[in-house]
N, C-alpha and C positions, 0 to 999 in steps of 0.2 A: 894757155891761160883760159881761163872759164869766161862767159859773157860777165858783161860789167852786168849791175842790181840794176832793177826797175827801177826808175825813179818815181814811181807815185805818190799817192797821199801818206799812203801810211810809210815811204821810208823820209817822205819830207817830213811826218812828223817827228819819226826818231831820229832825225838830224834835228832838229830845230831843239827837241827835248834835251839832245846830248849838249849842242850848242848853249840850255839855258844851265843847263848842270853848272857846265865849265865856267862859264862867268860867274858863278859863287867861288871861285877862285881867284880872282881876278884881283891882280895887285895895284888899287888905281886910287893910292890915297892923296893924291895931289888933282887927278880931275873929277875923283869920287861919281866916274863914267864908268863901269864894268860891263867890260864885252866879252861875249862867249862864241868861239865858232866849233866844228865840226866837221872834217872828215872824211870822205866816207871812199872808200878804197876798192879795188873791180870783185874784189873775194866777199868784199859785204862789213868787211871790219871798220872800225871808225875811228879815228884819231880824231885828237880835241885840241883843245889853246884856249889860254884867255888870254885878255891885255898884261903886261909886265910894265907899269911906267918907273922911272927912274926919277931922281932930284934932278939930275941934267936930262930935261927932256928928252932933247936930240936922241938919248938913247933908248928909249922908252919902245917895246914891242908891242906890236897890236896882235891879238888872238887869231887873227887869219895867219899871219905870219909866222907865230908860235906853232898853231897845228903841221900847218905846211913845212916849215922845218924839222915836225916831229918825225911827219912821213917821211922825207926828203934822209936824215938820219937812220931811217930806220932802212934805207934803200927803195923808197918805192915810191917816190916822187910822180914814178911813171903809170902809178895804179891810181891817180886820182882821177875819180869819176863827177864826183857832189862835193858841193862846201854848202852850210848855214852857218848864218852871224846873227848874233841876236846882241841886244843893247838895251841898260837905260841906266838914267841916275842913281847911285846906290841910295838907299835908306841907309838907316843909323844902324842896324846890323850888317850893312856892306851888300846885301840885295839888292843887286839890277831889278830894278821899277820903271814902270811907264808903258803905256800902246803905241806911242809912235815906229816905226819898220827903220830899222837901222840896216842900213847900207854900206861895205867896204870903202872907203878912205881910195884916195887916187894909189896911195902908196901901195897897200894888200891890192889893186885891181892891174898893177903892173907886179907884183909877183904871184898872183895867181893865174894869171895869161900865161909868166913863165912856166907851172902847172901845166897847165895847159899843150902849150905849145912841148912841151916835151912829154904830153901821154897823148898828143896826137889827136886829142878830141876837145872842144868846146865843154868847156865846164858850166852845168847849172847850176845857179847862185841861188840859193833861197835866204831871200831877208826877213827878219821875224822883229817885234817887238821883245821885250825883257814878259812881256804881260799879255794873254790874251790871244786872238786866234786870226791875227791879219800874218799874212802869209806875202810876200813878193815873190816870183821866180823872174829870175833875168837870166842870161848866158856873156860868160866875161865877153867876149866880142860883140857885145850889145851895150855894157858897162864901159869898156875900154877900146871902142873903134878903132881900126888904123895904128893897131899897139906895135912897140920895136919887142923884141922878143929872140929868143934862140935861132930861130929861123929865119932872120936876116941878120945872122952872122955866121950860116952855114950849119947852125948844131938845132938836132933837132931830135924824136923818137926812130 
């Protein structure tokens, strides 16, 4: 396998871009909150997600989740390198709007540590608004301290 991509500005900003794509997908006519995430694989390819909510919340998918099971589907769970989530309130054409930095849910920050914990490297987290050019980087183990995961229960990369 080739080196994992740099992670600099310019591929934080084609995550964050890919990220705000996806959330123009986003099926979220019950919190009219559209979230987009992104991605980004050791070979440099990028997998997406938005939110999927449902009439019974409970089963409602959040876009970290969705990408992550696209890769995880696709066999390659274990080539995650980068994730961006971007968020905001839809407008009336269903556009994620707003500057605030949207950040993964406890839920996506215990299955992206799974992520993690089975490609064997700390994942960088970039948080973006729906709008605009604030940027957060964190690392799930910075997000998720002290997380249960594949590796304390013996399964790992």
């Amino acid at each position: 396998m080739s080196e994992a991509p740099v992670l600099d500005d310019v591929m934080r900003d084609r995550l964050v871009g890919a990220a705000r794509t996806a959330a123009l997908n986003a099926h979220a006519p019950y919190s009219r909150f559209g979230v987009g995430a992104a991605v980004l694989l050791a070979d440099g390819s990028v997998v997406t997600g938005a939110n999927f909510e449902n009439a019974s919340y409970g089963l409602s998918l959040c876009a970290e989740t969705v990408a992550l099971a696209t890769a995880s589907s696709a066999g390659r769970l274990r080539e995650v390198v980068a994730i961006a989530v971007i968020g905001g309130a839809m407008d009336s054409l269903g556009v994620p709007r707003g500057f605030a930095v949207v950040s993964p849910c406890g839920r996506c920050r215990q299955v992206i540590n799974e992520a993690a914990q089975m490609a064997a490297r700390d994942l960088t987290i970039w948080c973006a608004a729906a709008e605009g050019d604030a940027v957060q980087r964190h690392m799930v183990s910075d997000l998720l301290p002290h997380a249960f995961g594949p590796a304390d229960l013996g399964i790992g990369a």
